[in-house]
N, CA, C and O atoms as CSV, one atom per row, in Angstrom:
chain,resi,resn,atom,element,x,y,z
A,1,UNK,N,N,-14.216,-18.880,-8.624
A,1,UNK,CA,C,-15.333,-18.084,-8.133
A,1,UNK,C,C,-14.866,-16.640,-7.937
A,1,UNK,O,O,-13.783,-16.459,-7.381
A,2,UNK,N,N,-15.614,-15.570,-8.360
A,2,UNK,CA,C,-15.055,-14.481,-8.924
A,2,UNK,C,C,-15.062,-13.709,-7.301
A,2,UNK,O,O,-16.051,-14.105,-6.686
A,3,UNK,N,N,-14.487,-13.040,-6.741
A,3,UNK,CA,C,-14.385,-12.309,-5.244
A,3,UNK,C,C,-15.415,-11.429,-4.864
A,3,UNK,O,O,-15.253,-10.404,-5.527
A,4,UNK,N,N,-16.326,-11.324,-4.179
A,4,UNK,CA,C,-17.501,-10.173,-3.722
A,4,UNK,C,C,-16.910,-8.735,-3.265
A,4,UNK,O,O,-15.861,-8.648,-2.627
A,5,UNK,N,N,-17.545,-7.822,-3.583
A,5,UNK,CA,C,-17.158,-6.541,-3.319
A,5,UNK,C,C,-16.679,-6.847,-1.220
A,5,UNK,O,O,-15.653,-6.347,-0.758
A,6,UNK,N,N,-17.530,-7.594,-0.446
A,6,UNK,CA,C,-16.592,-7.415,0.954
A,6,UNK,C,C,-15.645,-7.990,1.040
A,6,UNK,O,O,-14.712,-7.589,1.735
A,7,UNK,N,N,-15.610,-9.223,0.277
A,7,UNK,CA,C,-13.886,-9.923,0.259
A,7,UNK,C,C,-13.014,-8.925,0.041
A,7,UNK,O,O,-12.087,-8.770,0.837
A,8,UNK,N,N,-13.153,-8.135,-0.999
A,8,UNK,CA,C,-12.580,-7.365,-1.286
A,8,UNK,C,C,-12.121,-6.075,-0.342
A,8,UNK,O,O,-10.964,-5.733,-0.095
A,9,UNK,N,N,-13.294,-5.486,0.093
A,9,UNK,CA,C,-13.019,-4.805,1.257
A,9,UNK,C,C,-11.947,-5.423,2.061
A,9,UNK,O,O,-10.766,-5.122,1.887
A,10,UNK,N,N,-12.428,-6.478,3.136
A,10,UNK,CA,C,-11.978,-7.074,3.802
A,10,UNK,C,C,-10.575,-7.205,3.781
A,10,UNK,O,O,-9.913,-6.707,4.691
A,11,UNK,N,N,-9.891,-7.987,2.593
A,11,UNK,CA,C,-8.503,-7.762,2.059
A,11,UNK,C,C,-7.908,-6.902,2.055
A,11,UNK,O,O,-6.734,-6.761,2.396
A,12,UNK,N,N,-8.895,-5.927,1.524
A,12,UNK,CA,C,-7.955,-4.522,1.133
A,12,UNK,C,C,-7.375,-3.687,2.439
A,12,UNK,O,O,-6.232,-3.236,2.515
A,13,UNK,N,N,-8.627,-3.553,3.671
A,13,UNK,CA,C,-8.470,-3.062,4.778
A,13,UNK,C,C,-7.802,-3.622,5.638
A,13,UNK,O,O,-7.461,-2.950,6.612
A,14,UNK,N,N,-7.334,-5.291,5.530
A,14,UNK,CA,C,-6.374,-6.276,6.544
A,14,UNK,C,C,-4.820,-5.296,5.891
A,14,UNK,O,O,-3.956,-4.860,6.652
A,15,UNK,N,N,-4.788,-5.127,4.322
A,15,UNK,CA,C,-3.198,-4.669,3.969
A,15,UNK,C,C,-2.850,-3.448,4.631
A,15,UNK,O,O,-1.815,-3.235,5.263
A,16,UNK,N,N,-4.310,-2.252,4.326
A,16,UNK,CA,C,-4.015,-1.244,4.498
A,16,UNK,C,C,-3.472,-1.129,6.256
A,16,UNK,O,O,-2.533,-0.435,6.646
A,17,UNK,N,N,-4.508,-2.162,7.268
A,17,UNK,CA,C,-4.122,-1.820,8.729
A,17,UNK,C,C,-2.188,-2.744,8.619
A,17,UNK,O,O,-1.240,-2.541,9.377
A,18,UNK,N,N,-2.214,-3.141,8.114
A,18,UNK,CA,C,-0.771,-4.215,8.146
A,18,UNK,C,C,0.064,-3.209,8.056
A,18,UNK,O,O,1.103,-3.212,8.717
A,19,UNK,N,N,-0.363,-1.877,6.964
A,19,UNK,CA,C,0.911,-0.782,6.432
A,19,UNK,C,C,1.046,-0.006,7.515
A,19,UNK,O,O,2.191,0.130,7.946
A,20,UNK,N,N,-0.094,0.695,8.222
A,20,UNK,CA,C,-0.276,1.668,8.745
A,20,UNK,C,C,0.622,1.163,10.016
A,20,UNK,O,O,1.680,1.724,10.301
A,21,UNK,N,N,0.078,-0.007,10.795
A,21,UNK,CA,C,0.760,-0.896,12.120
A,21,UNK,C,C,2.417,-0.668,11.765
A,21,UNK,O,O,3.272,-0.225,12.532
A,22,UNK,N,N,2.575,-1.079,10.464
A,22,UNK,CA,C,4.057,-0.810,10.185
A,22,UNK,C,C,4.650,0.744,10.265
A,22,UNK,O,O,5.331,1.220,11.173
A,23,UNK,N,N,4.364,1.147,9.507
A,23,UNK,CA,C,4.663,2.706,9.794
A,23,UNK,C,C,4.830,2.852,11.133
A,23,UNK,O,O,6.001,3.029,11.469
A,24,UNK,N,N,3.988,2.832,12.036
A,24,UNK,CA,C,3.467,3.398,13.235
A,24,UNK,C,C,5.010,2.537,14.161
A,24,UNK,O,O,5.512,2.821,15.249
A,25,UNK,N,N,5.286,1.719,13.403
A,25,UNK,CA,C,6.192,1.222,14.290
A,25,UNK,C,C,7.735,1.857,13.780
A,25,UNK,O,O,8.791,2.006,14.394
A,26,UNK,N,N,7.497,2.030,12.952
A,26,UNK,CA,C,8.585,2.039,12.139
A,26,UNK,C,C,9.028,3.968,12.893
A,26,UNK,O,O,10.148,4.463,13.018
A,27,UNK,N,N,7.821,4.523,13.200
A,27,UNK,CA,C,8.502,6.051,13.786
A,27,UNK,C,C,8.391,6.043,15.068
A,27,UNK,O,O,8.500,7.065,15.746
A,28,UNK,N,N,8.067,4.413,15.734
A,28,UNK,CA,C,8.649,4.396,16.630
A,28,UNK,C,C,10.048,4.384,17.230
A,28,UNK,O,O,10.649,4.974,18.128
A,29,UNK,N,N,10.365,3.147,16.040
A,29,UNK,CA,C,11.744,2.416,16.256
A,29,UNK,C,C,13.152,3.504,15.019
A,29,UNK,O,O,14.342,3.807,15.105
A,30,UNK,N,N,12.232,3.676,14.206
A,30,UNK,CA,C,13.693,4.746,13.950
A,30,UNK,C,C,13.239,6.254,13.144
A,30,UNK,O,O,13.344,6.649,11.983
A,31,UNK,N,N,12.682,6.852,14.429
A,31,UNK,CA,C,12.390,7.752,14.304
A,31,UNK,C,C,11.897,8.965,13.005
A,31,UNK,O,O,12.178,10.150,12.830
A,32,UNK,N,N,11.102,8.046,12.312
A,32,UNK,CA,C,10.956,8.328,10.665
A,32,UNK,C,C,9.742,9.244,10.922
A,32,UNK,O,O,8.921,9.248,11.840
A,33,UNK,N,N,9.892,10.074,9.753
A,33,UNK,CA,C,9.101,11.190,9.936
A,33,UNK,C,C,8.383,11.369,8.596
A,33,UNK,O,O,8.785,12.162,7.744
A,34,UNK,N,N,6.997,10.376,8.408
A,34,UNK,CA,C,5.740,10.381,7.641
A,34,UNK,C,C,4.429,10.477,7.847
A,34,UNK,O,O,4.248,9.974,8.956
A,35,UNK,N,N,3.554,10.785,7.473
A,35,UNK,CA,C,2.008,11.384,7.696
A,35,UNK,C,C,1.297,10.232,7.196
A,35,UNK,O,O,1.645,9.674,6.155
A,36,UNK,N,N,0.173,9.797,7.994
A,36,UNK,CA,C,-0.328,8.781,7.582
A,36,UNK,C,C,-1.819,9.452,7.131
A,36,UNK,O,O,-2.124,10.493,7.712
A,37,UNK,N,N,-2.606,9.001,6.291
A,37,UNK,CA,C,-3.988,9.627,6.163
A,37,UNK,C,C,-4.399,8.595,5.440
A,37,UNK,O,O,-4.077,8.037,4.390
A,38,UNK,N,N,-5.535,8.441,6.636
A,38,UNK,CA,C,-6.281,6.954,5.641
A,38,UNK,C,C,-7.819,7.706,6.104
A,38,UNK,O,O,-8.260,8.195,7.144
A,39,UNK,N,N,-8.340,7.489,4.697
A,39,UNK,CA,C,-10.014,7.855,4.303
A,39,UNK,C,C,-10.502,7.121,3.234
A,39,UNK,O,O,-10.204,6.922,2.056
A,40,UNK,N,N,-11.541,6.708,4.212
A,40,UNK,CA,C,-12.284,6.266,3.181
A,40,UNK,C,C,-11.462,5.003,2.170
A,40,UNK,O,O,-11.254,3.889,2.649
A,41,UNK,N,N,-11.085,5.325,0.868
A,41,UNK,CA,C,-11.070,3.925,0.195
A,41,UNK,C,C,-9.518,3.878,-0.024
A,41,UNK,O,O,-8.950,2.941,-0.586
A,42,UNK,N,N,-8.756,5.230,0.592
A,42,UNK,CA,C,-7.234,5.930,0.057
A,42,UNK,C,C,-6.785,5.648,1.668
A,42,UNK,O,O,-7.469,5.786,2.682
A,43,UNK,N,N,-5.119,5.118,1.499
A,43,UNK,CA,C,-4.558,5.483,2.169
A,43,UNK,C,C,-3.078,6.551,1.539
A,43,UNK,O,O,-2.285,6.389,0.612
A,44,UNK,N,N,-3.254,7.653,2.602
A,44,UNK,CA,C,-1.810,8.251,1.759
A,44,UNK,C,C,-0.236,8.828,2.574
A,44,UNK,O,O,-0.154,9.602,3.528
A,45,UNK,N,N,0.372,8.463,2.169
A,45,UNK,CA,C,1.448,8.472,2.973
A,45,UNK,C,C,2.359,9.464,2.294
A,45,UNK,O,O,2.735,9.563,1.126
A,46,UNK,N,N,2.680,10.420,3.771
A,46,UNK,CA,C,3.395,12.210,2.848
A,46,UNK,C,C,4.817,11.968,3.398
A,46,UNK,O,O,4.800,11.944,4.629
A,47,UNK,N,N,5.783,11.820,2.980
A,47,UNK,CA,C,6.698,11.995,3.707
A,47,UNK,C,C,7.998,13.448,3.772
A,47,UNK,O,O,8.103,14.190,2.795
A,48,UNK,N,N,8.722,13.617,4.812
A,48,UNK,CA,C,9.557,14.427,5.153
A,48,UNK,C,C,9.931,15.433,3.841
A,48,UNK,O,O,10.250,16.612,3.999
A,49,UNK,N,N,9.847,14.819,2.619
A,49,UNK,CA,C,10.255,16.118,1.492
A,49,UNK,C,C,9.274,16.685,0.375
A,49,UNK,O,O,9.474,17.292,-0.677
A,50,UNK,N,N,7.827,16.118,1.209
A,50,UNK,CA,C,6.634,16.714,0.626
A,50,UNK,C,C,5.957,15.753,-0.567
A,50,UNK,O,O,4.896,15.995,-1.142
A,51,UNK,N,N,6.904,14.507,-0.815
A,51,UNK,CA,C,6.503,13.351,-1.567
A,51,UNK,C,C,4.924,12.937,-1.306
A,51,UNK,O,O,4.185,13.517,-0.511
A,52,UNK,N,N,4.577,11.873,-2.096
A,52,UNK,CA,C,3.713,11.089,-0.916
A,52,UNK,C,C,3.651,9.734,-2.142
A,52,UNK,O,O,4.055,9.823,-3.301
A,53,UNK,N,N,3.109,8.671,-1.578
A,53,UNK,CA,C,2.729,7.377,-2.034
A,53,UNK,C,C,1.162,7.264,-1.550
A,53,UNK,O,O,0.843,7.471,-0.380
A,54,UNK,N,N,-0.090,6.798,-2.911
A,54,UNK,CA,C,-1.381,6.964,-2.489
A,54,UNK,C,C,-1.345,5.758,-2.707
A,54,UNK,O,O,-0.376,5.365,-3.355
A,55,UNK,N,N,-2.460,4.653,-2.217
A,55,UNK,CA,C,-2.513,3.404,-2.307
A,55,UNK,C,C,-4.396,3.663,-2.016
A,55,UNK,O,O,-5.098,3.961,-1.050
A,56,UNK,N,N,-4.591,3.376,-3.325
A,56,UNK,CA,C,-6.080,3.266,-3.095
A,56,UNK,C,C,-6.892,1.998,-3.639
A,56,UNK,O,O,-6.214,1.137,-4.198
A,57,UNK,N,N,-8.507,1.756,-3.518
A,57,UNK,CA,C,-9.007,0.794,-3.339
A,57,UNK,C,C,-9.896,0.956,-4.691
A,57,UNK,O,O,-10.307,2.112,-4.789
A,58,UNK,N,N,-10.164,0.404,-5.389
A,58,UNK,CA,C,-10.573,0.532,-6.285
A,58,UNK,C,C,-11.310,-0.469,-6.742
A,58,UNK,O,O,-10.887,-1.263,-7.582
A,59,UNK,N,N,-12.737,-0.529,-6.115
A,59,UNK,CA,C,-13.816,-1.261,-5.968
A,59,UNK,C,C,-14.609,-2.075,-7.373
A,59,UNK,O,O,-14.827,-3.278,-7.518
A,60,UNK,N,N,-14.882,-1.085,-8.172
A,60,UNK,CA,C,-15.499,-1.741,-9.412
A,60,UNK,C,C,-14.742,-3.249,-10.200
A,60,UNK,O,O,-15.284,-4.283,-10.590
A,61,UNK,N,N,-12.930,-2.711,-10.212
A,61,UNK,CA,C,-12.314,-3.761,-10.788
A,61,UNK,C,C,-11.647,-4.526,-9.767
A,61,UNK,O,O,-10.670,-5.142,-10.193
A,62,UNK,N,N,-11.900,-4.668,-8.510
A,62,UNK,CA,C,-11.609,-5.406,-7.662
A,62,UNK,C,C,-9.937,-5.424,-7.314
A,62,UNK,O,O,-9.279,-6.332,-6.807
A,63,UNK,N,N,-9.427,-3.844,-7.858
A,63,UNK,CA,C,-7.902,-3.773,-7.803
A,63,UNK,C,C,-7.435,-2.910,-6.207
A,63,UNK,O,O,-8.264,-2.536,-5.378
A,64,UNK,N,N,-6.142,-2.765,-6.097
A,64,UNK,CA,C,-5.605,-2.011,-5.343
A,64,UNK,C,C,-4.579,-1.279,-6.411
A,64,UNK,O,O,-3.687,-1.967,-6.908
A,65,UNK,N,N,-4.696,0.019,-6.740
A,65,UNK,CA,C,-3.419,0.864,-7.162
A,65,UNK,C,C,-2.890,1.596,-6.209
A,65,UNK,O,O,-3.402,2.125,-5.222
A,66,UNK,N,N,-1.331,1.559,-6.783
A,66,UNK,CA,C,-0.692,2.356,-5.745
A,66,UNK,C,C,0.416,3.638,-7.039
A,66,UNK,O,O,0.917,3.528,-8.158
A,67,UNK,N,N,0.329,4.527,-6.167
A,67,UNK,CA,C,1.245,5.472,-6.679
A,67,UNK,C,C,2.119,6.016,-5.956
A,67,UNK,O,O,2.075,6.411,-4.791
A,68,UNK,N,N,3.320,6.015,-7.095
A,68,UNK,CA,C,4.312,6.734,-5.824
A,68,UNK,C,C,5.405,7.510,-6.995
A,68,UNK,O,O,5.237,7.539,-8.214
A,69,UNK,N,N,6.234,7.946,-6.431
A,69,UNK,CA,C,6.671,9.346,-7.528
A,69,UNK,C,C,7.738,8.568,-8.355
A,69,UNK,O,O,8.626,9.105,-9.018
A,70,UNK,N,N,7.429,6.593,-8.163
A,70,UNK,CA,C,7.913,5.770,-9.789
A,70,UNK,C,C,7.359,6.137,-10.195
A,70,UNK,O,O,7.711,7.128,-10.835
A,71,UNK,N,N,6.043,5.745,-10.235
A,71,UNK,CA,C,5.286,5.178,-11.278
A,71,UNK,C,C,3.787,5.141,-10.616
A,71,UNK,O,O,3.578,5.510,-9.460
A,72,UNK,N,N,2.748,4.639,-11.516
A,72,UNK,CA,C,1.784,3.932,-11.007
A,72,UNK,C,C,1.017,2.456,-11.086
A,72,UNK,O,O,0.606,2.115,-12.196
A,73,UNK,N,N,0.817,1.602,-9.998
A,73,UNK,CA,C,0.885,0.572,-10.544
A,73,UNK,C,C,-0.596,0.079,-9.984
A,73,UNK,O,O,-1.214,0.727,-9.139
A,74,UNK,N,N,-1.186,-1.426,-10.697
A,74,UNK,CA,C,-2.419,-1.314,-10.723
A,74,UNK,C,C,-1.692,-3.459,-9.679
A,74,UNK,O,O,-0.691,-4.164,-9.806
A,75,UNK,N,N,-2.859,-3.532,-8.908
A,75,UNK,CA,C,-2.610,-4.785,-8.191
A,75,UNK,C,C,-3.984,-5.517,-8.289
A,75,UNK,O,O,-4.969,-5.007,-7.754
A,76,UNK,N,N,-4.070,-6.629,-8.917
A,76,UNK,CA,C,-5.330,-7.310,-8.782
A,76,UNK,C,C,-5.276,-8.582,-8.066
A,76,UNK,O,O,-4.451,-9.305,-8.624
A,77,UNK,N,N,-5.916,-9.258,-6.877
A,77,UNK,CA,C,-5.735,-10.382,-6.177
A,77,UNK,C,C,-5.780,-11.880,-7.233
A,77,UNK,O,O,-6.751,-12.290,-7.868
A,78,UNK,N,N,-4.755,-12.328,-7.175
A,78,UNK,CA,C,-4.377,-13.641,-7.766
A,78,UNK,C,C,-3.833,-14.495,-6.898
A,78,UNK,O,O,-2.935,-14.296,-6.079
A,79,UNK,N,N,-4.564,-15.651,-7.184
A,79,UNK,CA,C,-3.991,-17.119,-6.561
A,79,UNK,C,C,-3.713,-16.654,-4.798
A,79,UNK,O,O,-2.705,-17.164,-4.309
A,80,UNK,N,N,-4.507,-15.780,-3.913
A,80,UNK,CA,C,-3.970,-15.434,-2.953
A,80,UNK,C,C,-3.057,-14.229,-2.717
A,80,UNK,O,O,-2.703,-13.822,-1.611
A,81,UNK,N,N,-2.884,-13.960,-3.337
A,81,UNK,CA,C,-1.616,-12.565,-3.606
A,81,UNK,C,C,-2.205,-11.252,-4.605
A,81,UNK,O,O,-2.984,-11.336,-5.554
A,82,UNK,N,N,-1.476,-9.900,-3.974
A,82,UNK,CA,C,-1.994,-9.105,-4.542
A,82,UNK,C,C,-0.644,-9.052,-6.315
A,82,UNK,O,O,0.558,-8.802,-6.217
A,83,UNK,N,N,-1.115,-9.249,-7.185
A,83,UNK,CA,C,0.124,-9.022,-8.271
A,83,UNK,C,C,-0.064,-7.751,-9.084
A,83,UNK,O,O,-1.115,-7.306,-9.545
A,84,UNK,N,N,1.163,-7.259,-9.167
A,84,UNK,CA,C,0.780,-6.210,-10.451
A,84,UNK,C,C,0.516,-7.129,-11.798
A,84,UNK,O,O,1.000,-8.226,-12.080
A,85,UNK,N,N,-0.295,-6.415,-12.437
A,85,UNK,CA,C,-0.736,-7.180,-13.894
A,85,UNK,C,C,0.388,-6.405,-14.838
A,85,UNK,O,O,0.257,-6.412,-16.062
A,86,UNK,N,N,1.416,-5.787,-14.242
A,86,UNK,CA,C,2.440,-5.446,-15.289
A,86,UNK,C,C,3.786,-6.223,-15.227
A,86,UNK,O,O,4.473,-6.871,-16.016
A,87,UNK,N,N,3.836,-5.880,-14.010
A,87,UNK,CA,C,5.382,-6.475,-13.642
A,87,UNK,C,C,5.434,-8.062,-13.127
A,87,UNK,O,O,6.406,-8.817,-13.117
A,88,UNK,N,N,4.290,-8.270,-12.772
A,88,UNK,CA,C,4.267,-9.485,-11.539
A,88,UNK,C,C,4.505,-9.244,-10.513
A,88,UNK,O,O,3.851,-9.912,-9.712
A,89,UNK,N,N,5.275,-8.461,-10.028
A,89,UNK,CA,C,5.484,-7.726,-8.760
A,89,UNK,C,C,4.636,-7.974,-7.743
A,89,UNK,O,O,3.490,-7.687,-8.089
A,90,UNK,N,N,4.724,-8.562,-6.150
A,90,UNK,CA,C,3.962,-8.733,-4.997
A,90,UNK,C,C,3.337,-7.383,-4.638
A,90,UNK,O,O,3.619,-6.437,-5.373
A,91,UNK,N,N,2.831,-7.257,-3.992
A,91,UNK,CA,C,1.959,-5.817,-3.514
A,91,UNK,C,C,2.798,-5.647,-2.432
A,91,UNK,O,O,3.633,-4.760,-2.611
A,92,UNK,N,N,2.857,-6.336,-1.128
A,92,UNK,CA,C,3.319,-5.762,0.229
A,92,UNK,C,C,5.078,-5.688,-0.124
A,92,UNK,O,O,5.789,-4.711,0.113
A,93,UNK,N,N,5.458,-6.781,-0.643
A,93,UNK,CA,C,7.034,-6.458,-0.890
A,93,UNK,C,C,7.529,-5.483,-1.726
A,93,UNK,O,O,8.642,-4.972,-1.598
A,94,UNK,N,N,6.471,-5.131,-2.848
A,94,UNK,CA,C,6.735,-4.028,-3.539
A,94,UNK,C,C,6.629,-2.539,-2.965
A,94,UNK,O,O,7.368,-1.628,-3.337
A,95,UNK,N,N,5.276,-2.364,-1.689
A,95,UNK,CA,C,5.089,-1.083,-1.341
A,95,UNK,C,C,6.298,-1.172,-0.255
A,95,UNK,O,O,6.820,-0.063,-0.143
A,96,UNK,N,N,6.904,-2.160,0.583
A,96,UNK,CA,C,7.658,-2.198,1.168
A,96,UNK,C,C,9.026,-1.448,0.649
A,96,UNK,O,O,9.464,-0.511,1.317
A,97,UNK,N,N,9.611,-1.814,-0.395
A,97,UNK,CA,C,10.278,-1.431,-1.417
A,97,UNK,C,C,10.478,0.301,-1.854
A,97,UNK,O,O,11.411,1.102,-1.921
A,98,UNK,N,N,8.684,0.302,-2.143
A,98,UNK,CA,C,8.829,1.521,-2.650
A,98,UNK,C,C,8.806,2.655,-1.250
A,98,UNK,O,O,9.171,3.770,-1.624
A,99,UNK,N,N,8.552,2.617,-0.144
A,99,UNK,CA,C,8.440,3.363,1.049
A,99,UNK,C,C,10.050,3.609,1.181
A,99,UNK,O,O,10.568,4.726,1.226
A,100,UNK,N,N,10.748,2.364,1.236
A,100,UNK,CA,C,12.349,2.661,1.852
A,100,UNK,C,C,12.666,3.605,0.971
A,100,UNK,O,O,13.148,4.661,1.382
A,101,UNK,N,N,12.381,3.319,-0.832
A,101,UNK,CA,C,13.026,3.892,-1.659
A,101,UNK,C,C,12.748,5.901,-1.760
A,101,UNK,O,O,13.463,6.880,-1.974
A,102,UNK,N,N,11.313,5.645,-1.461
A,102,UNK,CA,C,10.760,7.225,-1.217
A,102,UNK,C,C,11.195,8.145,-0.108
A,102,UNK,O,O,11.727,9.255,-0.117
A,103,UNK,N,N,10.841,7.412,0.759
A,103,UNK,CA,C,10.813,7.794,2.165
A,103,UNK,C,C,12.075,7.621,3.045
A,103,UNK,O,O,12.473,8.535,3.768
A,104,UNK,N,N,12.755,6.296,2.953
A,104,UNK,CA,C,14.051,6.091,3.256
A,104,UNK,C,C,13.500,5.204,4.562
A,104,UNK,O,O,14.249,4.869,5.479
A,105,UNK,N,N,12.349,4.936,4.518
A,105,UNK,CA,C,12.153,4.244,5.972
A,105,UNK,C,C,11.728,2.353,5.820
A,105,UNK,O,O,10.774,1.886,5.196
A,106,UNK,N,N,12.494,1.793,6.389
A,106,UNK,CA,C,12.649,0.321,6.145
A,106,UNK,C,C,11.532,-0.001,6.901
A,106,UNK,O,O,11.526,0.407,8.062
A,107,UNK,N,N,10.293,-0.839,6.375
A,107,UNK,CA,C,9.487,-1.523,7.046
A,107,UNK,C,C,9.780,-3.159,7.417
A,107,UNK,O,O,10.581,-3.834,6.770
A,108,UNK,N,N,9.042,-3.651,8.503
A,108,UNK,CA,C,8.665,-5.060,8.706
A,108,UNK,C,C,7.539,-5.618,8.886
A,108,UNK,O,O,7.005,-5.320,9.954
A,109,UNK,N,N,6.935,-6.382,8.172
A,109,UNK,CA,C,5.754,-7.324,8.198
A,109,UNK,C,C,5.338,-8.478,8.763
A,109,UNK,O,O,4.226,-8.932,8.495
């Protein structure tokens, strides 16, 4: 059964508050220094050397893409999980991944 545009919401906005909660903790606990800006369907995260990683919602194809100064990657919900349709790659372990690698700041979920 194919997912409704609020499932979709719904999902998308449980990851995005999961990232943000993380962050927020994360400059608590070791003093990391990133900008959070969430609007609307984008969340974007700037960090300390003017980088940033956008993670947006992308309603029509029921995806989440994220960009970050790899690459850009496209995430569509499978079997429960967000996957890249390139790599296979998880969504939260991957943005997890890509934050330390950008930003230098280790998250927990």
């Amino acid at each position: 059964m194919a997912m409704t545009d609020t499932e979709f919401h719904q999902l998308a906005d449980d990851m995005f508050q999961a990232i943000e909660n993380a962050i927020e903790t994360a400059i608590d606990e070791q003093d990391a220094d990133v900008d959070i800006d969430a609007s609307g369907n984008v969340l974007q995260l700037e960090f300390v050397d003017g980088s940033k990683i956008v993670i947006n919602k992308q309603e029509p194809l029921h995806e989440i893409w994220l960009a970050t100064r790899f690459g850009g990657y496209h995430f569509g919900f499978v079997e429960g999980k967000w996957i890249d349709g390139r790599s296979g790659n998880e969504f939260m372990p991957f943005v997890q991944d890509s934050i330390q690698r950008q930003g230098g700041i280790k998250l927990s979920f």
